[in-house]
N, C-alpha and C positions, 0 to 999 in steps of 0.2 A: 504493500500500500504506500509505505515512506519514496518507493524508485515511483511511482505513478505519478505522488504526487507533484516528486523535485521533478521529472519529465516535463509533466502541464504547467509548472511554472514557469522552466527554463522557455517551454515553446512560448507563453504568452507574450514573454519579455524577448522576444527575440521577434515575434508576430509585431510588437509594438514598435521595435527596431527597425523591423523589415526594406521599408521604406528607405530610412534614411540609410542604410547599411547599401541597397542598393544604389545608392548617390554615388558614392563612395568606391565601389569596386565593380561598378559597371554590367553587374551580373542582375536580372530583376529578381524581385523577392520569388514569387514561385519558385524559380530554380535553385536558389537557394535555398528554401525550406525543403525541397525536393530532396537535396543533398543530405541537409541536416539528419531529415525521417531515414537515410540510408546509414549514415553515420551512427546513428542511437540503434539503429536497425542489428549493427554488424558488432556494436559492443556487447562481450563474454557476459554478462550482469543485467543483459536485457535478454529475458526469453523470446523466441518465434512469436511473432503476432500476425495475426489473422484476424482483418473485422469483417463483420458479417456487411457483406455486400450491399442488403437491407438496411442497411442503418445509411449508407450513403444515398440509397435510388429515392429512399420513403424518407427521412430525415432532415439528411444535409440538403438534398438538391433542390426539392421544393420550395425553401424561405429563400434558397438563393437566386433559383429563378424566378422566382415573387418578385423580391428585392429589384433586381433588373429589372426587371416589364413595370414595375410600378414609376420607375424613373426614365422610360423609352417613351416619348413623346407618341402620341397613335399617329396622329398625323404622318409623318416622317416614317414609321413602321406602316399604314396603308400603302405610301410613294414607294416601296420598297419591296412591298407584296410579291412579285414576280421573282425577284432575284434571290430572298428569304426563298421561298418556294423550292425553287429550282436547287440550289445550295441543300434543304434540308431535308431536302425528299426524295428526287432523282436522282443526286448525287448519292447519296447513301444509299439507295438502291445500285445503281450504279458498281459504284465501289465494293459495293457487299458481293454482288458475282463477281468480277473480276477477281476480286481477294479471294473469292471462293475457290475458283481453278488454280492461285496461283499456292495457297494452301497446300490443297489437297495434292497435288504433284509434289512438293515440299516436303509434306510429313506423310510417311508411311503409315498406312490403316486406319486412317480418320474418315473420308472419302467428303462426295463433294458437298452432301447437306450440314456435315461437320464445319465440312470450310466455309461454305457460303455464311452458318453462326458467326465462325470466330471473323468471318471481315465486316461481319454487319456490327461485330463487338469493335472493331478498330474502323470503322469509318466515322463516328460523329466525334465533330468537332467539342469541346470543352467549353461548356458556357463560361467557366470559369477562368480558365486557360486564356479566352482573349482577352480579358480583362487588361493583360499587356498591351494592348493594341492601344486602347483609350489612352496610355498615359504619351503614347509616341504623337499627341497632335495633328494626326492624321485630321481629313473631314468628316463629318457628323454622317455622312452619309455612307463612308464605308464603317466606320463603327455601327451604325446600323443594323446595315445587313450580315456585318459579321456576328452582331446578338443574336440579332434574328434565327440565324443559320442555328446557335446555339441554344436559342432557347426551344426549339421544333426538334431537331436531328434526331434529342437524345429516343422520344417515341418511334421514330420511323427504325431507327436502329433495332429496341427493343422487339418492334413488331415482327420484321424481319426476321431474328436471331428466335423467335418464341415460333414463329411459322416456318423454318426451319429444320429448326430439331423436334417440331411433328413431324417431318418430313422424313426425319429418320424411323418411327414408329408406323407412321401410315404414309399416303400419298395425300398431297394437300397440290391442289392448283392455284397458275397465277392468278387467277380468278378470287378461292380465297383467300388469298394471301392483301388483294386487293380488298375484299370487302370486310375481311377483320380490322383491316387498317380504318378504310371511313367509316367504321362504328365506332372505333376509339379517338376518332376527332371529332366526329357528330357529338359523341357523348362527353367529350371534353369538354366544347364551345359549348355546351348548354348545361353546365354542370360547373363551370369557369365561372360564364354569367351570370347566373343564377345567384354564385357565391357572391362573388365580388358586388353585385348590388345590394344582397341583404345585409353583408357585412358593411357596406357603407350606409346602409338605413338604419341598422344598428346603430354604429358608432355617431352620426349623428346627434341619436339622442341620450347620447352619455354625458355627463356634466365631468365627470373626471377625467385628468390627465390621462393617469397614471392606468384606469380601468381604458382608456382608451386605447392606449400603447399596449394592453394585453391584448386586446382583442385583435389588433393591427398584427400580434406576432401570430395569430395563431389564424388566420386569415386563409394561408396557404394551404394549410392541412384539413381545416372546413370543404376546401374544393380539390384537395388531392384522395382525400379518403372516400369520399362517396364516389368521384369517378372512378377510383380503382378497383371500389366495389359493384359497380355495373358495368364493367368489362371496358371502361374504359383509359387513355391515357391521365395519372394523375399529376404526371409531370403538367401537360399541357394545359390542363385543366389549370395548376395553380399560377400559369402564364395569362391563362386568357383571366385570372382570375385581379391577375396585378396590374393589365392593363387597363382593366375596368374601375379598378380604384387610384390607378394612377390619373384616369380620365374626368372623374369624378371627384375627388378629393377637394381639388379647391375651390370646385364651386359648394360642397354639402359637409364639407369638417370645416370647425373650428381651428383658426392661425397658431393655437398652441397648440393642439394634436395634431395637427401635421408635422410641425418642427419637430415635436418632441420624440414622433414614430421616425420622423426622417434619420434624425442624431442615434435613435435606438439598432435604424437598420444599417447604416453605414457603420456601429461600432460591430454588428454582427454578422453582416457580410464578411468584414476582413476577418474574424475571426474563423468566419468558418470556411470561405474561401481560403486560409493560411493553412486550417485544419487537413483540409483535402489534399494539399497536395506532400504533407508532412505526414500522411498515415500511405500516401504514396510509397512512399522511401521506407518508410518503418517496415512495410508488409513484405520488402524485397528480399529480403535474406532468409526469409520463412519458406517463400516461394521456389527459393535456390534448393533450400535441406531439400525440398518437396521432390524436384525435380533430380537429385541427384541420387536418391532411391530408386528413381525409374532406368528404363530401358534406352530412352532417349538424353542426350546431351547437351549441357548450356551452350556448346560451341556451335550449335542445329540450328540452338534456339535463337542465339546472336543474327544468326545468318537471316534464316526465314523471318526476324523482326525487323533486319535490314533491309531485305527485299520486299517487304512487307511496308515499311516507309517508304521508301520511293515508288512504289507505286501506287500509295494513295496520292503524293505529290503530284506524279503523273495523269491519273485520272483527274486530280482537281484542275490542273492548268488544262485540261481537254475540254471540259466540260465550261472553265470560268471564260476561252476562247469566246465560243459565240455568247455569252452572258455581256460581255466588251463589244463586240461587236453591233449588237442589237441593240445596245442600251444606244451606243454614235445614230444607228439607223433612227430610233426613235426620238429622238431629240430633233434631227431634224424636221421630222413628218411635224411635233410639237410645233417648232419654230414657223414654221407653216399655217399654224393657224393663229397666231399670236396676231394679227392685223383684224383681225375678224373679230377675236375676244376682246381686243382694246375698242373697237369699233362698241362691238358690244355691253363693253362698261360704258364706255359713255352714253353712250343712252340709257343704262338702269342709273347712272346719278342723274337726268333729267328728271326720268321717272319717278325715282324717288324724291327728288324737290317739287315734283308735282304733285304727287302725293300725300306730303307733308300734313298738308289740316285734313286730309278725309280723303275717300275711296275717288276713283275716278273712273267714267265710262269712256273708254276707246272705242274704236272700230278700223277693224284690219281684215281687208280681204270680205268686204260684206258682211263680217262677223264683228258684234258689238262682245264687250269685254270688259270686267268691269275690277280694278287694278287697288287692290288693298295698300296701305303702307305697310302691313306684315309683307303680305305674297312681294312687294319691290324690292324689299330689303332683302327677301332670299333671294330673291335672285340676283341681285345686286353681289351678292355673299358667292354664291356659285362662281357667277364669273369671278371673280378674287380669288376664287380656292383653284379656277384654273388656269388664270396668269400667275398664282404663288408658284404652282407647278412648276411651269414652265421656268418660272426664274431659278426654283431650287436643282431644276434635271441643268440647268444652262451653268448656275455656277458650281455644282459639285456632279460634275461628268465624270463618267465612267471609261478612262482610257487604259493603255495599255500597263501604264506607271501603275494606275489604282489599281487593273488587273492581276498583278505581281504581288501587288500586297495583299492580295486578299488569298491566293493562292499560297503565301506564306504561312499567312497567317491562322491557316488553320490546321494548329496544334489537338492533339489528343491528350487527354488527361486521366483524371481519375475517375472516370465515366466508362470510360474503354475498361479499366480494371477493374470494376465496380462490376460490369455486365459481365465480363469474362468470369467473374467466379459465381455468376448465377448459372453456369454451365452445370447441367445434371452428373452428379457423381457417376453415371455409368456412361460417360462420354469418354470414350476412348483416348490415352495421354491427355488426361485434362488438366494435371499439373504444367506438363507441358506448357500445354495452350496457354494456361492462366498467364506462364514465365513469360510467352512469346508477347502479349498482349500488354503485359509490364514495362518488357523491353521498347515496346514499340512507341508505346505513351511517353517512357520518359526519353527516348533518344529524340520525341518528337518534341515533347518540352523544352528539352535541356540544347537541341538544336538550331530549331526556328526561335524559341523564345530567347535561348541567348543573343540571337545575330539578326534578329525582326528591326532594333530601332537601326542598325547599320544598315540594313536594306532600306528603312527607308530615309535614311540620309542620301544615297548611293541613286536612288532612282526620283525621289521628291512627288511625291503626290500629293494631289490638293490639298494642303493643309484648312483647319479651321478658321473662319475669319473672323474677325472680331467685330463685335457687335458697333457698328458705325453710329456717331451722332447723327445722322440724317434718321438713320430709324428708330434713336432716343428719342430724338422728337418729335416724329410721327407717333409715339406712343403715349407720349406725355399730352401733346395736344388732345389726345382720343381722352386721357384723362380729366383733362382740363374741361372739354365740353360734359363730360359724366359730371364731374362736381356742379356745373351750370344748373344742372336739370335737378338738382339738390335744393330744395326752398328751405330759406333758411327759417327756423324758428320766428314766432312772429313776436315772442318774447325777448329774445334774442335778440333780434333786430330795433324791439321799444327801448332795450337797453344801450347799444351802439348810437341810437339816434339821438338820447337824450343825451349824450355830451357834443352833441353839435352834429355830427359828424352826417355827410349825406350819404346817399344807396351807392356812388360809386364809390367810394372809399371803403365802403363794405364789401361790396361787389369785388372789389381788387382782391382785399385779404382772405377771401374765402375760396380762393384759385390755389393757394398756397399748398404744400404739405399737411396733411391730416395733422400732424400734433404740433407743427409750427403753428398752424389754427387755431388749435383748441387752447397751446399758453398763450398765445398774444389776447384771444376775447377776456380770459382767465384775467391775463395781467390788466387788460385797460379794466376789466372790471373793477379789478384792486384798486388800480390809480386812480379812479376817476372821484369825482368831489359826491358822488352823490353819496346818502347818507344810507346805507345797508346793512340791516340785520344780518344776524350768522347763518339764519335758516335760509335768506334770499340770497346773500352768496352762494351758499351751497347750491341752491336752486341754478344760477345764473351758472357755477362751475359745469352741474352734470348736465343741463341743456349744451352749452359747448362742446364738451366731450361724446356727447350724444350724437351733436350733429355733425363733428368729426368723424365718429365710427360711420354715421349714415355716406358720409362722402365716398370713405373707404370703400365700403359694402357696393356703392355704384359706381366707384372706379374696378372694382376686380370685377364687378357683373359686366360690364363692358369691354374689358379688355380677353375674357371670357368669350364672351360673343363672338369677336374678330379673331381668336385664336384656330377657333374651327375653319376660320376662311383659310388659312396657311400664308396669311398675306407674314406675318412676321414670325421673324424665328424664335424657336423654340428656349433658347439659352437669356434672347434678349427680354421676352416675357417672364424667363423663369427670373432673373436679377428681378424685375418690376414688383413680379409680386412677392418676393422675398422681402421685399422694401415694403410694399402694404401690410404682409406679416408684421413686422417688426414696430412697424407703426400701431399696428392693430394694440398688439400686446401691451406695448407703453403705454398706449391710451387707458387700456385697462389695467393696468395694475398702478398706475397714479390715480383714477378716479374710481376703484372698484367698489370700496362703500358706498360711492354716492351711486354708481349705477344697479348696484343690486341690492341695496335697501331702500330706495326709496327715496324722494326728497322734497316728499311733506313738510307743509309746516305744520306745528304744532297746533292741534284742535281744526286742519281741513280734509275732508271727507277721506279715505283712502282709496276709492273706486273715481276717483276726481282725476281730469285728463293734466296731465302735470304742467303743459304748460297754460289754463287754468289755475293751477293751485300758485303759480309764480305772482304774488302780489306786486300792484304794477309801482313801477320803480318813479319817485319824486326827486 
């Protein structure tokens, strides 16, 4: 129990390192903790370990690919539908035959429905493993679909390797091999969303932090459990489950439950992303003794892990070929229609200034028509969501450079090792296999992930751009007009007025930052000569603070609105509303007695509308 313990402390304090250690000697944490779990692995005073495969597929994987998809913008994940797709489904089909023939030639007595398991075990990419990718500043769009790929693969994989090794029992065709696969994504996405709504209708209505942040952890396994008990994938399930509350969140949680779930998953991510790939290493020396009992040899196994690497490389740069090339072709066919779409908006902003005080009846084509300010505004929104497009495929293309990275970049991990020991004990050399599969994961780690940021220094692909003034301030104007539409307290306003001051000087200050706002009314309150009870301060403070929060509330419901068009990007939105967060919370916790008790005066009615109860100021 004393070795377990010093083990999980040395690793947390060296998970806490990770990072920074990787500054420093140029190697990324993963592979380095890689190493570490082989190091502890191989020390006389640490017994053979072996974790139960299960504890990684049902445990680790699900809050981690939660955790992702809840931070993967959908927008940016729909634009990317295609190449996700193709990455985590074909390819791994794919890969899984080819690896299957080139197995089974390889290892004596296994034959080809063993091989086709063990390459459907070594085809998907590591959701965890690109994690490397994100820190190289590559574009948003191959980090993307590199998640993407990772957060899908690991089911098609699974299915694969499960249909199979029926195959070695009975005869199973392509046929169901296909239709067991779309019952376990039919049965994900509706078991995904299902989750991910009621757990946000839940959290919702929780007043606590802290009960809020439990129920955010356990979120994943609400929609991983039930899909894996209806046959279907509970990985994908807790994906489509993260993007549904990543979607939702900031329009239906509170600004402290969100931050406070956000800080809880990023400390647990790294943790458990660090974990995976340090039980990696640990399990390797187990798997060696294992192997060298049998009939077969590590020097087999080296080999066929080698060959085994390169030609998942191979197949991925075959396949990612026409993915590059079709992405160039459609951009253009895009840019093609881009004179039409701009055409297009212009005239839904008529429409919608015509629209402005009430419906309006058109006539087009001998047919009368009758044009809502809802129905202009979508459509209005449509077309934005298809010139966003167009500008997002135009600035972060798909060429030969970004082709290379993504064909790098997809490492195997502890996914590959994790399925290979869910191999049936009467799987012919299955120590073997397991060793090969180990091998392959970390040569594929310890290789691409070592020499990833040097590829891409060496070849330069579209980096990330930073978020431009020109679309701060298209954001902030959008803001500005949301606080206009704000009426101010009319108490509020008798108070501002009675020290002289007219509607435009109010009008100014109320344009401002939410809690720059709510101290300047606070402080002229204070300053000002009129003569005020303590009750009517209070009163005049939580009206302020009140109509602060209300600005808030209609800056984020607007910038909400425009987010679904794809007119602005993802990163520049998320900085805005992290600043409304922040704001939000100050507000409340400087004025939280007066906004949640109440701010009666003494002896008026308590069912009385408050600004009502605010005695008028002399």
């Amino acid at each position: 129990m004393s070795v377990a313990i010093l083990i999980f402390v040395v690793a947390m304090l060296l998970i806490a390192a990770s990072d920074r250690l990787a500054e420093h000697t140029g190697v990324v944490a993963p592979v380095a903790l890689l190493a570490l779990g082989i190091i502890v692995g191989f020390t006389p005073w640490v017994p053979d370990i072996s974790v139960d495969p299960q504890m990684i597929v049902a445990v680790i994987l699900p809050p981690l690919l939660y955790a992702t998809a809840t931070s993967m913008p959908t927008m940016d994940f729909r634009r990317n539908l295609t190449p996700i797709a193709v990455l985590s489904v074909l390819l791994v089909a794919v890969s899984a035959v080819v690896l299957g023939f080139i197995f089974e030639k390889m290892v004596p007595g296994i034959g080809l429905a063993v091989g086709i398991a063990l390459g459907a075990v070594a085809s998907p990419t590591d959701a965890v493993a690109t994690s490397i990718v994100r820190r190289q500043g590559v574009s948003n769009r191959l980090v993307t679909v590199l998640e993407g790929e990772g957060l899908i693969n690991d089911a098609s994989a699974l299915v694969i390797m499960s249909s199979a090794l029926a195959a070695v029992a009975a005869h199973v065709t392509a046929g169901e091999v296909i239709g067991h696969f779309a019952q376990e994504v039919i049965v994900a996405l509706l078991i995904g969303w299902l989750a991910g709504e009621v757990m946000v209708w839940v959290r919702a209505r929780v007043g606590s932090v802290t009960a809020d942040t439990v129920l955010s952890l356990v979120t994943p396994f609400v929609a991983y459990l039930p899909a894996n008990a209806l046959h279907g994938s509970g990985l994908v399930a807790a994906v489509i489950a993260g993007l549904v509350v990543g979607r939702e969140a900031p329009e239906r949680l509170h600004s402290s439950h969100r931050v406070a779930a956000g800080q809880m998953w990023a400390t647990l991510q790294l943790v458990l992303e660090s974990t995976v790939f340090g039980l990696m290493g640990i399990q390797l020396p187990g798997i060696l003794h294992d192997v060298a009992r049998g009939e077969l040899h590590f020097k087999l196994a080296a080999i066929v892990a080698g060959v085994g690497l390169v030609a998942t490389i191979v197949v991925r740069a075959v396949m990612v070929v026409p993915l590059v090339l079709g992405s160039s072709r459609r951009n253009n066919q895009r840019e093609q229609k881009r004179p039409r779409l701009e055409m297009m908006n212009e005239m839904a902003g008529k429409m919608t200034e015509k629209v402005k005080d009430g419906p309006t009846t058109v006539s087009r084509g001998g047919r009368s028509m009758t044009i809502t300010p809802e129905r202009a505004s979508t459509f209005r929104h449509r077309v934005w969501r298809a010139l966003a497009d167009i500008d997002y495929f135009t600035e972060q293309s798909f060429g030969p450079r970004e082709g290379a990275v993504i064909v790098w970049s997809g490492m195997r991990g502890a996914v590959t090792l994790a399925a290979a020991q869910m191999l049936p004990e009467s799987t012919p050399h299955r120590s073997f296999l397991i060793l090969v599969a180990a091998l392959l994961a970390s040569a594929s780690l310890a290789i691409q992930g070592s020499t990833l940021s040097l590829l891409v220094r060496l070849v330069k692909p579209t980096k990330t751009r930073p978020v431009t003034r020109a679309e701060l301030r298209d954001i902030y104007g959008r803001m500005r007009e949301a606080a206009q539409d704000v009426p101010v307290p009319p108490k509020l306003m008798a108070m501002l007025n009675a020290q002289g001051e007219d509607d435009s000087e109010v009008t100014g200050d109320i344009r401002g930052p939410a809690v720059s706002l709510a101290w300047n009314l606070t402080s002229r309150m204070r300053e000002s000569g009129v003569t005020l009870t303590q009750a009517q301060r209070n009163q005049v403070t939580a009206l302020s603070f009140r109509y602060a929060l209300d600005v808030i509330a209609a800056q984020r419901k607007a910038l909400l609105a425009v987010r679904d068009t794809g007119k602005f990007r993802p990163q520049a939105l998320d900085d805005v509303f992290a600043t409304l967060d922040a704001d939000e919370m100050a507000l409340e916790l400087h004025a939280g007695p007066l906004l949640t008790q109440g701010i009666e005066e003494p002896g008026a009615p308590a069912d009385q509308d408050p600004d009502d109860r605010l005695a008028p100021l002399e």
